[in-house]
Structures are given as C-alpha cells and as structure tokens.
C-alpha positions as CSV (number, residue, x, y, z in Angstrom):
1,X,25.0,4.0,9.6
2,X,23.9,6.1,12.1
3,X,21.1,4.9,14.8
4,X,19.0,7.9,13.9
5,X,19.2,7.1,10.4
6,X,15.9,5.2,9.1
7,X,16.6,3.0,6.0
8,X,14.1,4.5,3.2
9,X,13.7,2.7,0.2
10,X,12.7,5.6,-1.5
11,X,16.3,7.6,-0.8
12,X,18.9,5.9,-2.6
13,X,22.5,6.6,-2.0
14,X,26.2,6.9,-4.1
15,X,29.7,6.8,-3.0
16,X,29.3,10.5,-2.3
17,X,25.5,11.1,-2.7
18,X,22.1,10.6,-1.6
19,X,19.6,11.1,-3.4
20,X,15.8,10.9,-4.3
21,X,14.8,11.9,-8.3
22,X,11.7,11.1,-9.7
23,X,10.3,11.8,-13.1
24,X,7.0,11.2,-14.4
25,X,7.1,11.0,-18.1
26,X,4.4,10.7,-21.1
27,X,5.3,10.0,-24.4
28,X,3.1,10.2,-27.3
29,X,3.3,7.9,-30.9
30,X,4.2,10.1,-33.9
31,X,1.0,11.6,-34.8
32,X,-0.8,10.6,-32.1
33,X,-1.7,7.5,-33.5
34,X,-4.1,5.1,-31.4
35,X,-0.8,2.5,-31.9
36,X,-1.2,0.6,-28.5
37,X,-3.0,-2.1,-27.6
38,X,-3.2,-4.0,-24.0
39,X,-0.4,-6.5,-25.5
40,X,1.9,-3.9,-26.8
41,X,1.8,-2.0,-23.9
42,X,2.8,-4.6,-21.9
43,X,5.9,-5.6,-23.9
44,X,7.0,-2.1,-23.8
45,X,6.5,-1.7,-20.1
46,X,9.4,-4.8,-20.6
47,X,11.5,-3.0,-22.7
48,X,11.5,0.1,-20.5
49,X,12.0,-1.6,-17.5
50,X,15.2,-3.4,-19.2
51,X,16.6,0.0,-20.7
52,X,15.8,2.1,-16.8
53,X,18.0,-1.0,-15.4
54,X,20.8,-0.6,-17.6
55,X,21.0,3.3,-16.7
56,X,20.7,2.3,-12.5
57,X,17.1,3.7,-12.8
58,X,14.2,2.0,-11.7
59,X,10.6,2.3,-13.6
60,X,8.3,2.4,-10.5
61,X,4.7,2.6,-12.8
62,X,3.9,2.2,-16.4
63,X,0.2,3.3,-17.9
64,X,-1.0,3.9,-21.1
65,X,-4.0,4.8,-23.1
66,X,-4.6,4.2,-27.4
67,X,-2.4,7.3,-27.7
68,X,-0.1,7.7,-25.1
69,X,2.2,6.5,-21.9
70,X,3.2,7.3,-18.6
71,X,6.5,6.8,-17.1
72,X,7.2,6.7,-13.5
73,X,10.7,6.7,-13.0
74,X,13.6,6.7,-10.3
75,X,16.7,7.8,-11.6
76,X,20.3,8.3,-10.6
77,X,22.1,11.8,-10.6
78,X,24.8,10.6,-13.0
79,X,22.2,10.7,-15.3
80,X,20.8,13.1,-17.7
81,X,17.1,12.5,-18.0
82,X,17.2,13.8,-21.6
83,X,19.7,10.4,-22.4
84,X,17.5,8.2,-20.2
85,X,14.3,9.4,-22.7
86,X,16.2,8.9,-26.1
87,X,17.1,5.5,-25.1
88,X,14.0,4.7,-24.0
89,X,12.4,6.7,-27.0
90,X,14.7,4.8,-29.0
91,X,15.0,1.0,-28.0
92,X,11.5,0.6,-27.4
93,X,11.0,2.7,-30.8
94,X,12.9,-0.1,-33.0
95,X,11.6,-3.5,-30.7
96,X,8.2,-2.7,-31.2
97,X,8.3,-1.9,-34.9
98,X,10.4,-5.4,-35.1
99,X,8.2,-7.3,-33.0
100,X,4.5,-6.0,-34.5
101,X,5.3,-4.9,-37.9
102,X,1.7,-5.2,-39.5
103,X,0.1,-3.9,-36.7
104,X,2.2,-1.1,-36.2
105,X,2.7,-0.1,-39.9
106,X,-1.0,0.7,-40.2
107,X,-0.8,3.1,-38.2
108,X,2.4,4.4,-39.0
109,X,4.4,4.7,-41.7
110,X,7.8,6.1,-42.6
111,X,11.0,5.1,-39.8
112,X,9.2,7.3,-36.7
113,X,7.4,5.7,-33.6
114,X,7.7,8.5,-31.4
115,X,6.9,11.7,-31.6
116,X,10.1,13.8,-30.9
117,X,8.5,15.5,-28.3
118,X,7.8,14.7,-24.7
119,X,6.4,15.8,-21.2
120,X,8.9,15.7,-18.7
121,X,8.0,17.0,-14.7
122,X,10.1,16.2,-11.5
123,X,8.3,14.7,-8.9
124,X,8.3,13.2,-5.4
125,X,9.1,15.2,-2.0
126,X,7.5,17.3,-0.4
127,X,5.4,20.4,-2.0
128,X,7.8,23.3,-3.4
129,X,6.2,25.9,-0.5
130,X,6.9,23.4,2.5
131,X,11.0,23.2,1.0
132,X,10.5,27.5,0.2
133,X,9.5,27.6,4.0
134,X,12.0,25.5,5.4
135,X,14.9,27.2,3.4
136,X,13.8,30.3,4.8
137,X,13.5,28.7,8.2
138,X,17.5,28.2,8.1
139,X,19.4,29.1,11.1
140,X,21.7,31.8,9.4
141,X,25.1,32.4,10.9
142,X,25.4,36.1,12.3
C-alpha cells in the first residue's frame, strides 16, 4: 500500500476495484399498512443485516415508522441493487409473516408483504457539482 494512501473504512476495495456505493432505500408494506411495531422492526433490521452479509454488503442504518423503512446500505459492485432489494424484499417478506402470523394477518391479507415498489437513490461522496467541477478541472492532453 502506498505511504500516501490513508486506510478509509468507508472505501472498500476488490481484486481489481475500489470502490464506495451507497444506497438509501425505503420500502413500504403492501398497502401501506401501519404493519410494524418497535419489535418487528427490530427482527427485520436482523434479517436484513443477515441477507446484506450474504451479498458482501453491509446495512450501515435501519429506521422505520408504522408504514415504512429505511435502508442504509453499502454494497459491492458485483452486485445489482435491484437483486440485493428482491432478496431483501423477499426473505424478510416470508420470516416475518412466519414469525408474527396474527399480528401480521390483520393487517394484511392475501401472500404480499411488500409493496412491489420501492425508493431507491445513490448516496455518499461528495455533491454531484463538486465531481461536475472537478471533471471539468481535468488536465486534458493537447
């Protein structure tokens, strides 16, 4: 490693990359039920955290409300975020249902948890003018 080089625990690094992804994530029950309680929410932040480690990601914050939670995830190139969400969607989807049927089934019914949809925005970095600026900044040959 070079002396200049500062270890950053926030930079990651492959074989043949470096990197830094972040997503911020918020999914919402199927009808935006008020499903969650402070108990739930806690098991799924367990769940997630065990689904983000078996993709090499990393879930760096976990919030919810009633109706809703936020993701804060680190995530390896080699995967596509829209994978990492199904699986999330999707194991945490059928554990919960398993774990608190009654609770869960009076506020939902039919197989759904999750709605299909979800908000998905990169984060981390530096702001998109200060990269614009520096791009433009470039030394160009000629």
């Amino acid at each position: 490693m070079s002396p200049r080089w500062e270890p950053n625990p926030e930079i990651r690094r492959g074989r043949s990359v470096v990197y830094a992804l972040h997503a911020h994530l918020v999914f919402t029950p199927k009808y935006r039920r008020g499903v969650f309680t402070d108990e739930i929410l806690r098991r799924c932040a367990d769940i997630m955290i065990e689904v983000c480690d078996s993709f090499g990601a990393e879930l760096l914050d976990f919030n919810g409300e009633e109706d809703h939670v936020h993701l804060l995830v680190h995530y390896p190139p080699k995967v596509a975020l829209s994978t990492l969400v199904n699986s999330l969607k999707g194991v945490s989807a059928r554990l919960l249902r398993k774990e608190y049927p009654a609770h869960i089934r009076t506020y939902l019914w039919g197989g759904h948890f999750w709605s299909p949809s979800y908000f998905a925005a990169s984060c981390g970095g530096a702001p998109l003018s200060i990269i614009k600026e520096y791009i433009e900044n470039q030394k160009r040959p000629g």
